[in-house]
C-alpha positions in Angstrom: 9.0 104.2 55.0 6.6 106.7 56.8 4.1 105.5 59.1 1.8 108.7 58.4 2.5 108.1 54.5 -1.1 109.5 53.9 0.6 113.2 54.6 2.9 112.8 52.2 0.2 114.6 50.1 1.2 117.5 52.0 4.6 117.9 49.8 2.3 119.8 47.7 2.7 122.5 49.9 6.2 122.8 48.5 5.0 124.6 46.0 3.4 127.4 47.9 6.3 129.5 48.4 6.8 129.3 44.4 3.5 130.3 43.6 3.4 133.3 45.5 6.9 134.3 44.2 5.8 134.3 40.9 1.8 135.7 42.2 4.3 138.9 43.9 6.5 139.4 40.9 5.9 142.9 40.1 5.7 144.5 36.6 7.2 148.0 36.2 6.2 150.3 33.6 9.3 151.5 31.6 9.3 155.9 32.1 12.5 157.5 31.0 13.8 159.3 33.6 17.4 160.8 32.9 19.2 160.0 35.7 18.5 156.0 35.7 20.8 156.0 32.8 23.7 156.2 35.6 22.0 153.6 37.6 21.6 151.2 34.4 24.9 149.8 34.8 25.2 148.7 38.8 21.9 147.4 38.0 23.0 145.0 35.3 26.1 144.2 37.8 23.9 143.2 41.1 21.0 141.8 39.1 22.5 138.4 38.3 23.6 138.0 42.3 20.3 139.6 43.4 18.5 136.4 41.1 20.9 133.8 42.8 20.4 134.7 46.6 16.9 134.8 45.8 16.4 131.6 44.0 18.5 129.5 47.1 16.1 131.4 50.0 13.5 130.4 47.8 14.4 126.7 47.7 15.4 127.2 51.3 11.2 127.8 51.9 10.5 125.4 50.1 12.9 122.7 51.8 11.6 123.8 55.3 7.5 123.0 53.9 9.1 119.4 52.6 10.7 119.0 55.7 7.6 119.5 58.1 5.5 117.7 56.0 8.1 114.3 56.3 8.3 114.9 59.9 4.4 114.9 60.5 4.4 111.6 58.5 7.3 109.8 60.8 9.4 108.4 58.5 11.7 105.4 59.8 14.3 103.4 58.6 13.2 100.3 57.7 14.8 96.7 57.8 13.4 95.7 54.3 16.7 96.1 52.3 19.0 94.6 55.6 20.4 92.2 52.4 21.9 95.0 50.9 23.6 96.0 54.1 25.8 92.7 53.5 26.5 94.2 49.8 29.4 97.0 48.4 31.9 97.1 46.2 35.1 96.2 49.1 35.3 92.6 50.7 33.9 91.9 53.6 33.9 89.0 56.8 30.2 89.0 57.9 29.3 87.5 60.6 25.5 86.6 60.7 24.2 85.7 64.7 20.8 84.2 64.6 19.7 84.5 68.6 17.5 81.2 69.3 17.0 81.3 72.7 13.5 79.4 74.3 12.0 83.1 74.1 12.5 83.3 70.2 9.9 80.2 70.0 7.3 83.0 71.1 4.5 82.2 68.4 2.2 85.8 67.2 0.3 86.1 64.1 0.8 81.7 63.7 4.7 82.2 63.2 7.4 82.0 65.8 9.8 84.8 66.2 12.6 82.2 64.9 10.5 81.6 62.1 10.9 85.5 61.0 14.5 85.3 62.4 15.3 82.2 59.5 12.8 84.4 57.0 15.8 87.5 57.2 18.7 85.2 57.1 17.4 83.9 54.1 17.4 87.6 52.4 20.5 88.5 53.7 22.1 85.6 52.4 20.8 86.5 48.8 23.0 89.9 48.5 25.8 89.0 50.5 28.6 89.5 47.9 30.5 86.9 45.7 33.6 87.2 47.0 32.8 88.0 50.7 33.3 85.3 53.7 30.2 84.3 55.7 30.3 83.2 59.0 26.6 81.6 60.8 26.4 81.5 64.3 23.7 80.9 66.8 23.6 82.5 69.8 23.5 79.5 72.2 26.8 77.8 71.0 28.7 80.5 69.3 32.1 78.4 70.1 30.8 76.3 67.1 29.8 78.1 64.5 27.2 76.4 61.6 29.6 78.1 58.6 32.9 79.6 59.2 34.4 82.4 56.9 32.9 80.5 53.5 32.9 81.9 50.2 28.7 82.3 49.7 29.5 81.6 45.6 27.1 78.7 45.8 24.0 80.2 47.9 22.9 76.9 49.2 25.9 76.2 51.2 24.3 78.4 53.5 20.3 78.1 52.8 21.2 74.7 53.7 22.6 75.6 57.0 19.3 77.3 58.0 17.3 74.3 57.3 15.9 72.1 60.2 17.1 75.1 62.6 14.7 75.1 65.7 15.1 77.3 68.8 16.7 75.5 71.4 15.6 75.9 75.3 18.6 77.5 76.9 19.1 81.2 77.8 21.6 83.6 75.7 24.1 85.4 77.6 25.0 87.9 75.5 28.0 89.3 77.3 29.6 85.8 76.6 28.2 85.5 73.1 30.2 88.7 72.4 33.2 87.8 73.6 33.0 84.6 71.7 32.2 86.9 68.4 35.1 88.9 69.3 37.4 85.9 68.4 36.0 85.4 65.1 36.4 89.0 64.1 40.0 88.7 64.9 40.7 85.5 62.7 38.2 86.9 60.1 39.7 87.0 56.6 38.9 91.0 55.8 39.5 93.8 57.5 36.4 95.2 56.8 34.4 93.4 59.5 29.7 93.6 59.5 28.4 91.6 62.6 24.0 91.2 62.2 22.5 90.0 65.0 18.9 89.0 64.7 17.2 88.9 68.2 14.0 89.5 70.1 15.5 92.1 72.2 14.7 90.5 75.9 15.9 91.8 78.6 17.0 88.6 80.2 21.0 87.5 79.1 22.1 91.7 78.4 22.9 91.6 81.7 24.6 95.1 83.1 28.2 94.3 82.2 27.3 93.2 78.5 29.3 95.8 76.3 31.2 95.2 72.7 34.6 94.5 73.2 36.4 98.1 73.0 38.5 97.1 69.5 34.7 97.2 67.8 34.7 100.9 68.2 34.9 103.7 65.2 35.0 102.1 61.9 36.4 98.8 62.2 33.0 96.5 63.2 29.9 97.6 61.8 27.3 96.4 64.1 23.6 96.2 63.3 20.6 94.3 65.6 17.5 93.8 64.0 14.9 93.7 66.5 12.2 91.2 65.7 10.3 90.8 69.2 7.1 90.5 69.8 4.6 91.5 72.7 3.1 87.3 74.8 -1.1 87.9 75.5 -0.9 84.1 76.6 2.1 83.1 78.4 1.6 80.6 81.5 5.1 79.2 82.3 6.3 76.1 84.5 9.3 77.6 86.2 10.1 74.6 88.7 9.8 71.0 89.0 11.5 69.4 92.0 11.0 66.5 94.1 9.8 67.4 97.6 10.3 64.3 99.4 14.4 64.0 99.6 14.6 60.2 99.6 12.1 58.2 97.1 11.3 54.5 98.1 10.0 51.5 96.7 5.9 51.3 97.2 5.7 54.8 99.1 4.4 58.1 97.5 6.7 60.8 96.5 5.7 64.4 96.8 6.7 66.6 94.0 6.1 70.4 93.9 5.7 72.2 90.4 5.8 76.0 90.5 3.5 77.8 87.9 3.0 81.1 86.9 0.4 83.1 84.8 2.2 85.7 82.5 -0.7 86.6 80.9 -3.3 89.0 81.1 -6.2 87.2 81.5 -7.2 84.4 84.7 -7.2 81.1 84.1 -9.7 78.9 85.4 -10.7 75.2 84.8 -7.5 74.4 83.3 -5.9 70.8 83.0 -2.1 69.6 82.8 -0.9 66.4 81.5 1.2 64.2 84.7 3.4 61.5 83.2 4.7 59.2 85.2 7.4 56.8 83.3 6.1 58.5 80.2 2.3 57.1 81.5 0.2 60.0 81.0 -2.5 61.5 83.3 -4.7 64.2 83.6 -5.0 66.5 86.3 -6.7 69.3 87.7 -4.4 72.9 87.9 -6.2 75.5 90.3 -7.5 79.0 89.1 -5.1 81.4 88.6 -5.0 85.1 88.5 -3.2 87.1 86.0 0.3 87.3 87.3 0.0 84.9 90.3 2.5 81.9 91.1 1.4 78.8 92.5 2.9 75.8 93.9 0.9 72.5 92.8 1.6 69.3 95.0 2.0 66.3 92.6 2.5 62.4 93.7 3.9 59.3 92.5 4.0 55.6 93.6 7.2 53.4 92.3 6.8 49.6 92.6 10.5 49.2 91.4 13.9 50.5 92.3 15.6 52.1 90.0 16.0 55.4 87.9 12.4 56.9 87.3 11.1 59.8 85.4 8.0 62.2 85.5 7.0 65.1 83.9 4.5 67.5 84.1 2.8 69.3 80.7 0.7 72.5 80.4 -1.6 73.4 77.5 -0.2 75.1 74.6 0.1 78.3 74.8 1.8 81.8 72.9 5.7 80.6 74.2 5.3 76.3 74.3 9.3 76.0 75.3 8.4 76.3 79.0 5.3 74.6 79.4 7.2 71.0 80.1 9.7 69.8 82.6 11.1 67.0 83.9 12.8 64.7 86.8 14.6 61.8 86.8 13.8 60.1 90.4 16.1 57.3 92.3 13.7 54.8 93.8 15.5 52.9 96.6 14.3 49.5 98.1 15.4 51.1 101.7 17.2 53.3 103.0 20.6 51.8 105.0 21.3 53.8 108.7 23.9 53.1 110.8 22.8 54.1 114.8 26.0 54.2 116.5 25.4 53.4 120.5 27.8 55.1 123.1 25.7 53.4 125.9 24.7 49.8 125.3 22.4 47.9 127.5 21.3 44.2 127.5 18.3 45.1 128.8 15.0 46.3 126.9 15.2 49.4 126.1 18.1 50.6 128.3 20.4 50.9 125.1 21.2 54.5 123.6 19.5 53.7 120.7 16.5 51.3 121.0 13.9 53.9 121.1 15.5 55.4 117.8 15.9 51.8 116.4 12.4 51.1 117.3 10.9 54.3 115.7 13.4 53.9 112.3 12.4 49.7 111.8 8.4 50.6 111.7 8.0 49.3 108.4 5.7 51.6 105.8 2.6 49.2 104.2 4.8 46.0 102.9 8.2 47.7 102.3 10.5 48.3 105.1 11.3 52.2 104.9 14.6 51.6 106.7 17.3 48.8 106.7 18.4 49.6 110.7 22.0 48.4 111.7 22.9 49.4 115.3 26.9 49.1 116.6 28.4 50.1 119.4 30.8 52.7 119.6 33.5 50.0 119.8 32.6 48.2 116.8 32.6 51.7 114.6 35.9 52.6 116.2 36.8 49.4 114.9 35.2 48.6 111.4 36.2 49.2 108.1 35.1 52.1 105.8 30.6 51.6 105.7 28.8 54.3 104.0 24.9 54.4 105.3 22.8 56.7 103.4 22.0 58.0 107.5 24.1 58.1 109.9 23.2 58.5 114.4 26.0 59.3 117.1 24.3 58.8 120.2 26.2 59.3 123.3 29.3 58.2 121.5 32.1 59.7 124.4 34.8 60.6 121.8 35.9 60.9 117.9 39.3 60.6 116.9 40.4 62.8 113.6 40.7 59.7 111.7 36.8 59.0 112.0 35.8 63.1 112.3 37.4 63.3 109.0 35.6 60.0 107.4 32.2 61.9 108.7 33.1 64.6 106.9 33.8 62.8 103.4 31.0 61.3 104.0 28.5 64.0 104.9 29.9 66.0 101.8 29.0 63.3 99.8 25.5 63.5 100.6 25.8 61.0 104.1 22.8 62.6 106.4 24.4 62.5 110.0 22.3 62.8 113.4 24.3 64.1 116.5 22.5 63.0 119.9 24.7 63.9 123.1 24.3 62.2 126.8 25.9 61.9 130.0 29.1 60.5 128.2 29.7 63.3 126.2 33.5 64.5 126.3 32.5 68.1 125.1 36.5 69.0 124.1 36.7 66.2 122.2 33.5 67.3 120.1 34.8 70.9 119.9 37.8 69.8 119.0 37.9 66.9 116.6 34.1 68.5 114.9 33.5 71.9 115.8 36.8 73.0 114.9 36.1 77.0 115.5 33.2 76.6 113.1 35.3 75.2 110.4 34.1 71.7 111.2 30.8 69.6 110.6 29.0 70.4 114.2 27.0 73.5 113.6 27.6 74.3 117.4 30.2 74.4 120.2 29.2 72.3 123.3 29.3 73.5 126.7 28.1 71.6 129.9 24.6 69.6 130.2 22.2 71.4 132.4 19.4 70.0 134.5 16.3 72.5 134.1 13.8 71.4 133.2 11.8 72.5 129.9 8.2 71.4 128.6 7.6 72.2 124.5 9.0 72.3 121.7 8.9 75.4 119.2 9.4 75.1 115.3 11.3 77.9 114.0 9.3 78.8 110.9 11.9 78.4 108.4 10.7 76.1 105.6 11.6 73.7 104.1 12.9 72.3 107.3 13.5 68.7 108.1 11.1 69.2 110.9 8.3 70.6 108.9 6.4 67.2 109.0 5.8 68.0 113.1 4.1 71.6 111.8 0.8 69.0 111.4 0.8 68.2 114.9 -0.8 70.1 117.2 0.3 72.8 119.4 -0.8 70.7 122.4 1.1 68.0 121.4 4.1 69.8 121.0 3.6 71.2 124.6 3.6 67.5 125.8 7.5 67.4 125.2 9.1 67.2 128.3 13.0 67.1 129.1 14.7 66.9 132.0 18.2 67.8 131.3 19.4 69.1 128.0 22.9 69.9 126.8 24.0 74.2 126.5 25.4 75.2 123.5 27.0 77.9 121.9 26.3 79.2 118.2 28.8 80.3 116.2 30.3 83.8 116.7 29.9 84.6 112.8 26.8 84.4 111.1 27.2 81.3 108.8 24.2 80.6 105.9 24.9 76.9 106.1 24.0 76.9 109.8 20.4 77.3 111.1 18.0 76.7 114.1 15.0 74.3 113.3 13.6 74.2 117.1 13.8 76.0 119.8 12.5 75.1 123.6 9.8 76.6 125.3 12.4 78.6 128.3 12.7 82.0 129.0 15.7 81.8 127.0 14.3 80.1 124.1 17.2 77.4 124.1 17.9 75.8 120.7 17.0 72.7 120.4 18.0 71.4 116.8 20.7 72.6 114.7 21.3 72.0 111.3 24.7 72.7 109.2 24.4 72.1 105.5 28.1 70.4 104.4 28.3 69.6 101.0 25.8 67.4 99.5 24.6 66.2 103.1 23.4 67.6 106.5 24.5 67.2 109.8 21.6 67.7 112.9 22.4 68.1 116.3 20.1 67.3 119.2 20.4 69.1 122.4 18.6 66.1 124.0 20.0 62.0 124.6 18.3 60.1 122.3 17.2 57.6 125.1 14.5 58.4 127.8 17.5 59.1 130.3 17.0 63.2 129.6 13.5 62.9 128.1 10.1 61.4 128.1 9.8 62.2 124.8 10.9 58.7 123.1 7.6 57.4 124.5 5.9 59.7 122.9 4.0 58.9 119.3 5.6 62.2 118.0 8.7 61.3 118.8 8.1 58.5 116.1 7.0 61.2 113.5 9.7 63.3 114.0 12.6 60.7 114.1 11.4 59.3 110.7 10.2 62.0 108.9 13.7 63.6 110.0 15.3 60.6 108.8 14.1 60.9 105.6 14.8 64.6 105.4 18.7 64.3 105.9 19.3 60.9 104.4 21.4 60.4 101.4 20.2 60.9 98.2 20.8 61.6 94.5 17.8 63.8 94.3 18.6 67.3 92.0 21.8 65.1 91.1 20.1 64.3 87.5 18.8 67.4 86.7 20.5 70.1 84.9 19.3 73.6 82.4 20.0 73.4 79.1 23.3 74.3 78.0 24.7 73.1 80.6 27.3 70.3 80.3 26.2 66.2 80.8 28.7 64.8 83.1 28.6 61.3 84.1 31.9 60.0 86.5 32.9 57.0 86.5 35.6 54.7 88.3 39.1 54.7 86.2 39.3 50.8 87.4 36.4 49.8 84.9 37.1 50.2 81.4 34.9 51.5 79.2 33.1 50.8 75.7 30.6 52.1 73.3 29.5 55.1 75.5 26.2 56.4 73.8 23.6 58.6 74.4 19.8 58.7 73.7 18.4 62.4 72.5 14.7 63.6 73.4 14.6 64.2 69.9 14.7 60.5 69.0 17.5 60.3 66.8 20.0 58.0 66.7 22.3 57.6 69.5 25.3 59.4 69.9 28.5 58.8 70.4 29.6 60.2 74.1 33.1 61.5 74.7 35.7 59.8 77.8 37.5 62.2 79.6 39.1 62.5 82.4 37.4 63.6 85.6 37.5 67.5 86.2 35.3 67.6 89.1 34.9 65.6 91.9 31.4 63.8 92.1 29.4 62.7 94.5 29.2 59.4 92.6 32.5 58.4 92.5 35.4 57.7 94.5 37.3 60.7 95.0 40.4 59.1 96.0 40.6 57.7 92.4 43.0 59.3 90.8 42.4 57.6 87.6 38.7 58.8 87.7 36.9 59.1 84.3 33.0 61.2 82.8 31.2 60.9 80.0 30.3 64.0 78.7 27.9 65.4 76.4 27.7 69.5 75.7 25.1 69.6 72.9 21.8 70.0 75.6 20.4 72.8 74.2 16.7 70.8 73.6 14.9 69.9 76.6 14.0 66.5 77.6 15.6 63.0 78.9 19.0 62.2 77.8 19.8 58.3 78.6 23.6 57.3 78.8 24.4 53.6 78.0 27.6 52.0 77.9 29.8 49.0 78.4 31.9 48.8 81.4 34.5 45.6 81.9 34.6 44.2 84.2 31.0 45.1 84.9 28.5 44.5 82.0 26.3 47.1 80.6 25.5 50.0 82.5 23.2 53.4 81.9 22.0 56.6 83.2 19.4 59.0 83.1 19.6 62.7 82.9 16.9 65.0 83.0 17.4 68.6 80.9 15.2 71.8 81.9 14.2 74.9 80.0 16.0 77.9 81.7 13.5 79.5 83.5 14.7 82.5 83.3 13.3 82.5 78.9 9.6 82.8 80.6 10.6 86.3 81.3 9.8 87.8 78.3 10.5 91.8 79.2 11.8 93.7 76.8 14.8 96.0 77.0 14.5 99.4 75.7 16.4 100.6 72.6 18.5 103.5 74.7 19.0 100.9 77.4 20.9 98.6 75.0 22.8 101.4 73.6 24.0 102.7 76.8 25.2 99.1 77.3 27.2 98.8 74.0 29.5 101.9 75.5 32.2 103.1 72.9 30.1 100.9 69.7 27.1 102.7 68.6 25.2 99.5 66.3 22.1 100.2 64.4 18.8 99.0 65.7 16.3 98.0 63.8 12.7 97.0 64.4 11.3 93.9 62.0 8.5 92.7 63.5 6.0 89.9 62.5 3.1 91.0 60.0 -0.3 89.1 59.4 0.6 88.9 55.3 2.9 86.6 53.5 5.2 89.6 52.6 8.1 90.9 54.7 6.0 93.7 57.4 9.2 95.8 58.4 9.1 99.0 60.8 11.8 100.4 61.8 13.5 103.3 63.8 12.0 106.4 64.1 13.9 109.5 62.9 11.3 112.4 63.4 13.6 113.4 66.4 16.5 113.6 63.8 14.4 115.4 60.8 13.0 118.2 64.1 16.6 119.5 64.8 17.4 119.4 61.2 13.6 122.3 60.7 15.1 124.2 63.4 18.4 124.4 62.3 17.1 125.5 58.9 14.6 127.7 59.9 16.8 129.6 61.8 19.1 129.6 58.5 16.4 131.0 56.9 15.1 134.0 59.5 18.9 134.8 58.8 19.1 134.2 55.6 16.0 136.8 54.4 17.3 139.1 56.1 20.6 139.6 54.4 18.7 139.2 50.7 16.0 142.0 51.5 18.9 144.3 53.2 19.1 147.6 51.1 21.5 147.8 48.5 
């Protein structure tokens, strides 16, 4: 194929160099002279070799004119024949990898990319030979293959396989895919190996380390990619979905953020989206957006009911509709239980540890209480059995004992939200000790002494999201109000640790910290450098301090939040105890087929959801997520009843990139294997509309290496004789 075919016309040249050979021959007259008659025979000799060397420098012109005029006209090789590439006379194991990543759903010209992806597996299937094995694979779950090494006598064992295929939403990682395809090569039936791998080129998944496995190399894997990508002029993607608000309760709103961006080229302005809540759909304004901007939009919802939840936002169709919809599955909790432990209790009003913390925490929100408040005294949680609040307060409480430091610590890794207020009581060794334990611990800092100067404000460090960031509404004269009186010193870690930040600082010369946080495991832990009480503070009596300590509350409290979410590909895991036994697990596709049957393992990972002290700790497990949507879990448990989940399944975000990677860019990747690219891309008619590699390059060194053949060439014919 030449994509300047209308100079072909200029192979007529060609004939130039004949015609004035034959225009130049000259015609001598015959004169006897007597001393050519001893001439006559050399003559007769040379003449025959004289014709030959002639003739070939002749073609050799005429070559070089055929040459120049096919290199003008950029001739490519072209993907129209790629059938015949699973042909020849010798048996062969091909191994055909179909890539159907969210990207290849990229619509142009009314067809998806996968569309022309199932259009050339079709063709190839048509001339792959008789006695040849086939294997199908697609590039999201190569570990199960749709045909494996099967004869192709009867074509529609495999035309059938191709049918109902749709690209799924996950993300390809090629370097993995490959090593996957390694494995079938090496328990293929035929030496002679052919891997096709029909793709849209992205760059995202051939990441830097991708490279064919070094057996591949010389002869022994023929490799081909057909590229079949396409260039997005309307791509706006929804890379996030999250829940803002940590802990969702009954009757309150919930703040959700979605993240969108604009991939296109042109702005978008007065634009809607589709907000479902519980499938209850609703639309909604989306601000303008500039091409290439990201915006955050601020979404709410209201439960009346506890319970698992769901919402999803939706954004008009566009060129690449696999990442225009996500999901969330939300935990709605009547309350939220808290546990304020009390190192100082008090009969009288307000003299306790706690009361102003109680106080602030008990306010209820409209008709739901927010927070179900218990308050015990140091004693009594020195004493009691195992609890597990979703929020947990030490305040003032003198000293820990390992047993209980290490029950906080389960506890806070499992997702308990723990609240560290110190006071006059304080045993600081015990705390460094039993907590701290050289940074090892749960307390983000190493206590000191208290100290007795006075500060007055309170500065948020601006690092959001923060727990604090509900105080960044207030005022900065409100904030100023904060007084203390005595505070406790502290002493940060020696080694920066990312789990460890400062949220607040006081307003001293020294800028004194004034809340810590340490991130430990699925929880947080906060320390205060003030009592809780108004013993070191006026704050408590403050209306701030009843902002803070809830919204804080709320920040750090136990949740499943992010628990329910996962990308697609990823595996379903639900744990469950080993005590319960289990029956008909099933689950419930976004498709809307019939339920599935789920498999019972045993537990691999511990879970936040399950007792990780039982040993005999069972999931549920489902791999096939490769569509995007809600997958429900239901099963029987005994004792116990019937039981269910909800899981919510993401695009990968990282399919909304839709750069391309550049044909020498893959190659160098590929190291010792050099496969053959070819470009296929999608065409307006109903025929096949193939370009492919250009080989003008290849035809240029060829002109110079024959035109220097012929400079030398002519000049050994026309030497003298």
């Amino acid at each position: 194929m030449f994509l300047n075919s209308p100079l072909l016309w200029g192979l007529g040249l060609v004939s130039i160099p004949l015609i004035i050979h034959l225009l130049f021959r000259r015609s001598f007259r015959r004169i006897e002279w007597a001393p050519m008659k001893y001439l006559k025979l050399t003559i007769q000799r040379n003449r025959r070799r004289i014709q030959i060397e002639q003739f070939l420098l002749l073609l050799l012109r005429m070559a070089l004119i055929a040459l120049l005029v096919c290199m003008v006209a950029r001739p490519v090789l072209n993907a129209s024949g790629i059938g015949r590439w699973f042909g020849g006379d010798s048996r062969t194991s091909h191994i055909l990898v179909l890539d159907d990543s969210l990207s290849m759903g990229l619509t142009s010209n009314g067809r998806t990319a996968f569309d022309r992806a199932l259009e050339l597996a079709n063709q190839a299937i048509e001339d792959v030979g008789g006695k040849d094995r086939f294997t199908l694979v697609l590039s999201s779950r190569p570990k199960t293959p749709l045909l494996r090494e099967v004869d192709l006598a009867d074509r529609n064992i495999a035309t059938s396989a191709l049918q109902n295929l749709h690209p799924s939403e996950s993300m390809t990682s090629w370097a993995s895919a490959l090593r996957t395809i390694d494995e079938l090569i090496e328990s293929s039936t035929y030496p002679t190996r052919a891997v096709t791998i029909i793709t849209d080129l992205r760059r995202v998944g051939w990441e830097d380390e991708v490279a064919a496995p070094s057996t591949w190399g010389g002869d022994r894997v023929r490799v081909r990619i057909i590229d079949i990508g396409a260039a997005s002029t309307r791509q706006v993607s929804l890379e996030r979905l999250v829940q803002a608000d940590r802990l969702a309760l009954v009757g309150a709103p919930v703040r959700f953020e979605a993240t969108i961006r604009n991939g296109s080229d042109s702005p978008l302005e007065s634009w809607v989206g589709t907000w479902l809540i519980d499938g209850r759909p609703s639309e909604i304004a989306l601000p303008a957006l500039a091409a290439g901007e990201t915006t955050i939009v601020v979404l709410t919802a209201t439960f009346q009911e506890a319970g698992l939840h769901h919402v999803s936002l939706k954004l008009p169709a566009d060129d690449l509709a696999g990442d225009n919809q996500r999901w969330d599955v939300v935990d709605v909790k009547e309350n939220a239980r808290m546990q304020l432990v009390d190192g100082e209790p008090s009969t009288d009003p307000f003299q306790s540890e706690t009361d102003f913390l109680a106080l602030a925490l008990s306010l209820p929100i409209g008709e739901s209480k927010a927070f179900q408040v218990e308050v015990v005294t140091d004693t009594e949680w020195a004493t009691s059995a195992k609890i597990d609040p979703d929020l947990m307060v030490l305040a003032n409480v003198a000293t820990l004992s390992s047993t209980h430091a290490d029950l906080l610590r389960k506890q806070v890794e499992a997702g308990m939200g723990l609240m560290i207020f110190p006071g006059d009581q304080v045993d600081p060794d015990s705390y460094n000790r039993q907590l701290f334990r050289d940074g090892a611990g749960i307390l983000p800092v190493q206590l000191d002494a208290p100290s007795d100067e006075p500060v007055a404000g309170l500065i948020l460090e601006e690092n959001s999201p923060s727990p604090v960031d509900a105080l960044r509404q207030l005022s900065t004269a409100v904030l100023e109000r904060i007084k203390i009186h005595k505070r406790y010193q502290i002493r940060l870690p020696v080694v920066d640790d990312p789990q460890v930040r400062v949220l607040a600082r006081w307003n001293d010369s020294q800028s004194s910290p004034a809340l810590i946080e340490k991130l430990v495991g699925r929880g947080r832990v906060l320390f205060w450098t003030m009592a809780a009480d108004k013993s070191w503070s006026d704050w408590p009596t403050e209306p701030s301090y009843v902002l803070a300590m809830r919204e804080i509350a709320k920040a750090i409290a136990k949740t499943s939040s992010g628990s329910h979410e996962l990308t697609a590909g990823e595996m379903l895991r639900r744990p469950l105890s080993g005590e319960r036994r289990i029956q008909s697990p099933t689950v419930e596709l976004p498709s809307g087929e019939e339920p599935r049957p789920l498999t019972v393992d045993s537990a691999t990972t511990p879970s936040a959801t399950a007792d990780t002290s039982d040993a005999k700790a069972l999931e549920l497990t489902w791999s096939e997520t490769y569509r995007a949507g809600l997958y429900r879990l239901n099963w029987q448990e005994s004792p116990g009843g019937p039981a269910s989940d909800l899981f919510a399944v993401n695009p990968d975000g990282r399919e909304s990139d839709l750069m391309r990677i550049s044909t020498d860019d893959l190659k160098t990747r590929w190291r010792s294997v050099e496969p053959e690219i070819i470009a296929a891309f999608m065409t307006t008619d109903s025929s096949v509309g193939v370009r492919g590699q250009e080989i003008w390059r290849t035809l240029a060194y060829w002109l110079a290496a024959l035109m220097a053949l012929e400079s030398g060439f002519a000049t050994f014919v026309g030497r003298q004789r």
